[in-house]
Every structure is written in C-alpha cells, then in structure tokens.
C-alpha positions, 0 to 999 in steps of 0.5 A: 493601056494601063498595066503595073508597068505604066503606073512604076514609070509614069509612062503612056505606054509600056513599051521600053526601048531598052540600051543600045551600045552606040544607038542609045542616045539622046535623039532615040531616046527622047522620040520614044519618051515623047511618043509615050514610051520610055526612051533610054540613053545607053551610059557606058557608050558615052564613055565619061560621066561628064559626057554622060552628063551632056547627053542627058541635058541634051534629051531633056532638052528634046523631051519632057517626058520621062527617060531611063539610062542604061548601066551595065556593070560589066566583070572587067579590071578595068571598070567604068567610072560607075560612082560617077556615072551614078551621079551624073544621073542623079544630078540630070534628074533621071529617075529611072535606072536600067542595069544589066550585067553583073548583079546590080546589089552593090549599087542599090544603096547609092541609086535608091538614096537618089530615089531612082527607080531600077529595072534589072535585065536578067536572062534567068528566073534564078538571076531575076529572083537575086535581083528582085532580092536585091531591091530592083523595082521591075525586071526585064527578062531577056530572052534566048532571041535577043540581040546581044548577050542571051546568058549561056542556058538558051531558054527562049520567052515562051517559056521563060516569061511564064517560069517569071510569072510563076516566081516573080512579085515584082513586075517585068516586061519582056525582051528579046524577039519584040517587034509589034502588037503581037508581041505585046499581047503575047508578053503581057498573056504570059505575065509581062506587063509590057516589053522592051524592044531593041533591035526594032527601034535601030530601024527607025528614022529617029535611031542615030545610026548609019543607013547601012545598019539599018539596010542590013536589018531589012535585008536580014531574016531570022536565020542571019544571027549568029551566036559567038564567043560561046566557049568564053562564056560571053556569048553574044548573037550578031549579024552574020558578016564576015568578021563573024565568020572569022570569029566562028572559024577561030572558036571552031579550030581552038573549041573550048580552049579558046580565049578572049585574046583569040578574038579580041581583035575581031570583037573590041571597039568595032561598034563606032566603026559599025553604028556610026561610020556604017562599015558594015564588016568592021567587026561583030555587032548585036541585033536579034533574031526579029529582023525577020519580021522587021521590014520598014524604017518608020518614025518613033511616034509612027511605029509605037502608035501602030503597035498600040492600035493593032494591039488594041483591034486585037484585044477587041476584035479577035481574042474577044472574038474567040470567046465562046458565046455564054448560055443564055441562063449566065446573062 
C-alpha cells in the first residue's frame, strides 16, 4: 500500500507503532521496522542519553529498516536531558522524530538541523494546526479512545479524523482505538494516511513485557478503561485495577481541589512495577479502549501482515462490492 505516509517514512506499510513507556524498546521496535512498518523506542523511558544511545545500537543491530524514537516534552521543573536525547538521536542515525506533549516548536531548529524528520501527536485540530506551523513533517492525531492521555476536550476519531482532513496540509496518520484492517480503512476513508497502533502492539510475542499485561488486555473489553486525574487536567485512560479505584475515590471526595500530590503516590514510578515485573495493581497504566477487540497474542510480522491483507479483501472484495453497477452508456 502506497499513501504520503509511506513515501515520508520510506516504509512498506503505514502502520506506526507509536511510543510506549516502558514497552517502546528496542526488540518491538525492530520486529515492526522489519515486518515493514515503522517501530519506535520509547526516549524518556531510557531514562539517560546514553542509554538512549545503547538502545538504539541495539535496534539497529536487529534491524535495518527504518526506526523513529519517541520524545515527549513534558511541563515539569524537573525536565529530561532533551539537548542530549536530541543528540543521542542524531549520532544513532535515526531520522525519524516522534513528539508528543508540549508543543514541539522549540526543538524544531536543533531536529530539522540533523535532517530528522518529526511527526507530532496532538489530540486537537487547533494543537495539530500550531504544530504543522511549527514545521512538523506528519501529524498523529490521537483520539478520545486512546490509551494514555486523550487531551481534556474528549473528541473521539470519527469526527475528529475528518475536522483534520478538512484543516490539515500536512499528512497524519491516525491513533487511538486502532486495532486491524478495519481500522486502517476507516482511517485512511477519513483522510489519514495510515494509523498508529499502541495498545495492540503490547500484545504481541515481540512486546518486551510481562505476560500479566498482556493477559490483562485479553481479558479486558471496552468498558474496563478508565479516565484519571481529570481534575488536574492531566487526564490519562488506564486499565481498571484497584489502584485505579483508589485514585477515582480520592478525586471523588476532593472534586476539583484535588491536586497531583494527592495521588502521586499512586500514580509515579509504577510502569517498571507493572511492564516488567507484572505487578498487575502496582499502580495505574495506559492502555486504550481497543482491548475490546484484542484477542490474541501473534508475532509482529503475523499481526501487520494480517492486517495488510484483510485490508486489501476489503478494498477489493467488499467496498468494490458496494459500488452500484454503472449504466451501460458509461462504458
């Protein structure tokens, strides 16, 4: 399949697997590259430039193909080394940039003067339409179904994918609530030119995580995400567990006064607990409201060929297929 998305990323197919705290490294990463999508290694979650740096010699020894990282600027005091992340980068030879967060505006300059190419998540057409302003290549618009943070104004990618088709220039892929065929033909019928999955990818052999997690998404449906830390404006949709409970309870009591100190001890550092020790009550964790229609644990290379080829039955078997016979003087 050829769309804009393909040809921006030098990619077989456009499928994204988009960063992943503490699931975007580098064994994911290089079984989507190599199964002819583009694999991303989660920056922050290394927590160093230098490690940073080692994770991405250790893709580019399992891959050839072409990999993103992920950076997310983030509105702490305490901010990540991101000069040096930046250049950890640059020197790996990664080319392609995925930013999320903050508006991505400062560091355009410093990526663009390395030839990276960036693709920016937003979960809004106006934040979408700054950052295409600010020079990003391809956006990732991210809808109210995702997993992790949907932004505060809820708008789910039935509407949302068309309001960017109608006010973009740039390309964007879709994200959130991507799962199989059916959701790249949808996508790319509303203007994307591909998708980003997340939540998906975590169930598959290559995803380097405990097998509670991902036991946990296949036993999940839609209804088992929640949203928290909506009064704080930082909401995030997790897995129900019962540190999840507790967080809801504690917004619940405080409403609008409540504060990130009120749930911090439920909310920080919990993803290594969860991801990699399979503590499945640690603490909160992302994961999107597609679990519902997650219900098996494939290879990489198994799960996007599968998807290529539904997808293409269903251009040519059943969209055709609607297509109302033309008159016999339109020959």
């Amino acid at each position: 399949m050829k769309t804009k998305i393909t040809e921006l990323f030098e990619i077989e197919h456009p499928i994204v697997q988009g960063g992943m705290h503490y699931v975007g490294f580098a064994e994911l990463a290089a079984a989507v590259s190599n199964a002819g999508g583009l694999g991303t290694i989660t920056g922050l979650t290394q927590g160093t430039p230098e490690k940073l740096a080692a994770e991405i010699e250790k893709c580019r020894g399992l891959t050839d193909k072409p990999i993103a990282v992920n950076l997310t600027f983030l509105p702490i005091v305490d901010k990540p080394d991101y000069p040096g992340f930046i250049k950890a980068i640059a020197d790996g030879g990664v080319k392609i940039v995925e930013t999320a967060g903050n508006n991505p505006t400062q560091w355009m300059p410093v990526l663009k003067e390395h030839g990276i190419k960036v693709i920016h998540k937003c979960t809004t057409v106006r934040h979408a339409l700054k950052a295409q302003g600010a020079g990003v290549d391809a956006l990732s618009i991210d809808g109210f179904e995702c997993g992790g943070h949907p932004g505060e104004d809820d708008i789910p990618n039935m509407i949302l994918l068309p309001r960017a088709a109608d006010e973009l220039t740039v390309p964007f892929i879709s994200s959130g609530g991507m799962a199989d065929a059916r959701s790249l033909i949808a996508s790319l019928a509303m203007g994307a030119e591909g998708m980003n999955m997340g939540t998906r990818f975590i169930c598959t052999k290559e995803a380097p995580v405990h097998e509670n997690v991902k036991q946990a998404i296949l036993k999940a449906t839609e209804l088992d995400t929640r949203l928290i830390m909506r009064p704080i404006r930082n909401t995030e949709r997790v897995l129900t567990n019962a540190s999840v409970e507790r967080v809801l309870k504690i917004e619940q009591e405080k409403g609008q006064d409540t504060s990130l100190q009120d749930v911090a001890a439920e909310v920080s550092g919990v993803y290594p607990k969860v991801m990699l020790d399979g503590d499945m009550d640690a603490g909160p964790w992302s994961c999107g409201m597609v679990a519902g229609l997650i219900h098996d644990i494939p290879s990489v290379k198994d799960l996007i060929d599968q998807i290529m080829s539904e997808a293409d039955a269903m251009i040519r078997d059943r969209l055709r297929g609607l297509l109302a016979d033309k008159p016999a003087d339109a020959a």
